[in-house]
N, C-alpha and C positions, 0 to 999 in steps of 0.2 A: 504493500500500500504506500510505502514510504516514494515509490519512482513515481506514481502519476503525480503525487501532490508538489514533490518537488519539479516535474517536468509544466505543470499547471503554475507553480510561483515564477519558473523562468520566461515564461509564453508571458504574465502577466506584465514582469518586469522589466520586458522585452517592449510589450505594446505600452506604457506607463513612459519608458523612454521617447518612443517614438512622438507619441505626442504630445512632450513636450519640446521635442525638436532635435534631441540627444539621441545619437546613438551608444550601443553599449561597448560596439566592437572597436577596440581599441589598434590605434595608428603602429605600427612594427617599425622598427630601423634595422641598418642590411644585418642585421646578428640575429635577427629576430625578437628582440626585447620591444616590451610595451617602451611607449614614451613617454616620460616621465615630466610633470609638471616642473619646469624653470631647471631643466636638464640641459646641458648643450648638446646642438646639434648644426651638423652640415645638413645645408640642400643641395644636393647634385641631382644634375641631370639621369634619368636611367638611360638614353641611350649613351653610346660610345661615340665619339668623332662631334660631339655638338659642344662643346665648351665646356668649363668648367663649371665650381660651385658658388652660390651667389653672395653678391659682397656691394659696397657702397659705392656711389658712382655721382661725380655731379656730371650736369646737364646744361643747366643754365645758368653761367656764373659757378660761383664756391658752394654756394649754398638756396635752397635746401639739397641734400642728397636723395640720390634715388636709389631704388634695390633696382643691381644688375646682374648680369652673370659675369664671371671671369670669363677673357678669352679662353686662354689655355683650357685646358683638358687636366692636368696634372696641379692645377691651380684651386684650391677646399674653396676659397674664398674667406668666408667670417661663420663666425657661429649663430645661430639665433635660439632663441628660447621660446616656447610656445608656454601661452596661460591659459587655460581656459574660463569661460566665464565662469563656469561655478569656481571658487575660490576654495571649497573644498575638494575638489576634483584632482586627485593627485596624478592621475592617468591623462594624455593624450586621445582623444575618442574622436572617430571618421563623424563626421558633419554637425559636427558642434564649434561654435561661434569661439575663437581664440583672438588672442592678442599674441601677438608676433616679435620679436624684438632682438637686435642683431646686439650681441654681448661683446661691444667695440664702444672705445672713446671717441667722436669727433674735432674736427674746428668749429661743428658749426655748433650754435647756442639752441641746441633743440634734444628732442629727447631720437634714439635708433627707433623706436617702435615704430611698425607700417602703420601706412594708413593708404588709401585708395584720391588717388587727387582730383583734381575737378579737370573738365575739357579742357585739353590743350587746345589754344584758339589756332597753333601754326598746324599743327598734325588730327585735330578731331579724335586724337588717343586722351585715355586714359589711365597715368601710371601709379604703379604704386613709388608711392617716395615714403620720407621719414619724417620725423615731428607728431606721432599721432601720441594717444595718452593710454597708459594702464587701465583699466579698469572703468569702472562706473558705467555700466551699461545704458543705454538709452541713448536718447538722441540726440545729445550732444558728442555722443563720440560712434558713431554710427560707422563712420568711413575707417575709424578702426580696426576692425573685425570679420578676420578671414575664417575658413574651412578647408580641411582636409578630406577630400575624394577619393572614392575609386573611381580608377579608368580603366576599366576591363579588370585586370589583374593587378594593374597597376593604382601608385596616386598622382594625385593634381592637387592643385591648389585654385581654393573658388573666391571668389567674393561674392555672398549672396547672404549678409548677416540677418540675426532673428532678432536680437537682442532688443527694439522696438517694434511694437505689435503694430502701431499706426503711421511708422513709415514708410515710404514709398521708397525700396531700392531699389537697381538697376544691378540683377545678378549678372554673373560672368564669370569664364573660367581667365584661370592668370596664364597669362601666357608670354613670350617671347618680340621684343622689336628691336630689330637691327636700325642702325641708327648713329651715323658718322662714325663708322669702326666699333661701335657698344652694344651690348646686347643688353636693352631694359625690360623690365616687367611690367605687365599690364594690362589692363582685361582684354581680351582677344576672344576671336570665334575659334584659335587654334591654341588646345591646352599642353602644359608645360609637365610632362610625365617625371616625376622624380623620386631620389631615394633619399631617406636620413641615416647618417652616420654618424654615431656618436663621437661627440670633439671630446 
């Protein structure tokens, strides 16, 4: 009797997740290990021959910075850290609402955390850059707040936060722009397949 009730509290605590927006299945890095809240981590590309892992880049002027990829290939890039919004949540979990955070000093007077920018008026993209804030959910930090997908077998990276019930986002997978020798991030119709490796 002990297997349905327990198979019955996992289906419930399964569907309990779901809608409230959380899944349960937790994000893996290349060793297999969960990812662990405010843990370092590489993002690298999963395929071979596409550059490296991503790291800070300005664009226009010194500042602000943008998340890019290294050219190279042999190149980690910087670490980042993922939070998730529950603040008790010690786990990494596939499509729940994170805060992002590249664990490096800059020049510029802002915080590494992503955040998703507004239209570029020259390119009609939209990139992720840096200066967004920790925590505090809602709609004042709305552009803060990525997800972790599957892509087949694979992950991605989304932007399509829940964290406010009443606003209007504009989902999208994160993806790759070449762009005077650099490769930037930023929501694209073509998503950016990657691995974590623990730094």
């Amino acid at each position: 009797m002990a297997k349905p009730i327990f198979l019955l509290s996992t289906v419930l605590l399964s569907f309990l997740a779901s809608a409230a927006g959380q899944s349960t299945t937790a994000v893996r890095d290349t060793a297999g290990k969960e990812l662990r809240r405010a843990s370092r981590y590489y993002i690298l590309p999963l395929r071979r021959g596409s550059g490296g892992g991503l790291t800070l880049a300005a664009r226009k002027g010194r500042c602000p910075l943008y998340v890019a990829q290294e050219i190279f290939e042999v190149a980690r890039g910087l670490p980042v850290t993922f939070r998730p919004v529950d603040p008790k949540d010690a786990v990494v979990r596939l499509s729940t609402d994170q805060n992002v955070e590249f664990a490096a000093a800059t020049v510029c007077a802002q915080s590494t955390v992503w955040k998703l920018g507004d239209l570029d008026g020259s390119t009609k993209r939209r990139y992720v850059t840096t200066g967004g804030a920790l925590g505090n959910p809602g709609l004042g930090t709305v552009s803060n707040w990525f997800k972790i997908e599957r892509s087949g077998m694979d992950y991605k990276l989304v932007f399509c936060p829940t964290v406010c019930k009443f606003c209007k986002v504009l989902c999208g997978d994160v993806g790759v722009f070449y762009e005077n020798g650099r490769r930037y991030l930023g929501l694209s119709a073509q998503p950016f397949p990657v691995m974590f490796k623990k730094a």
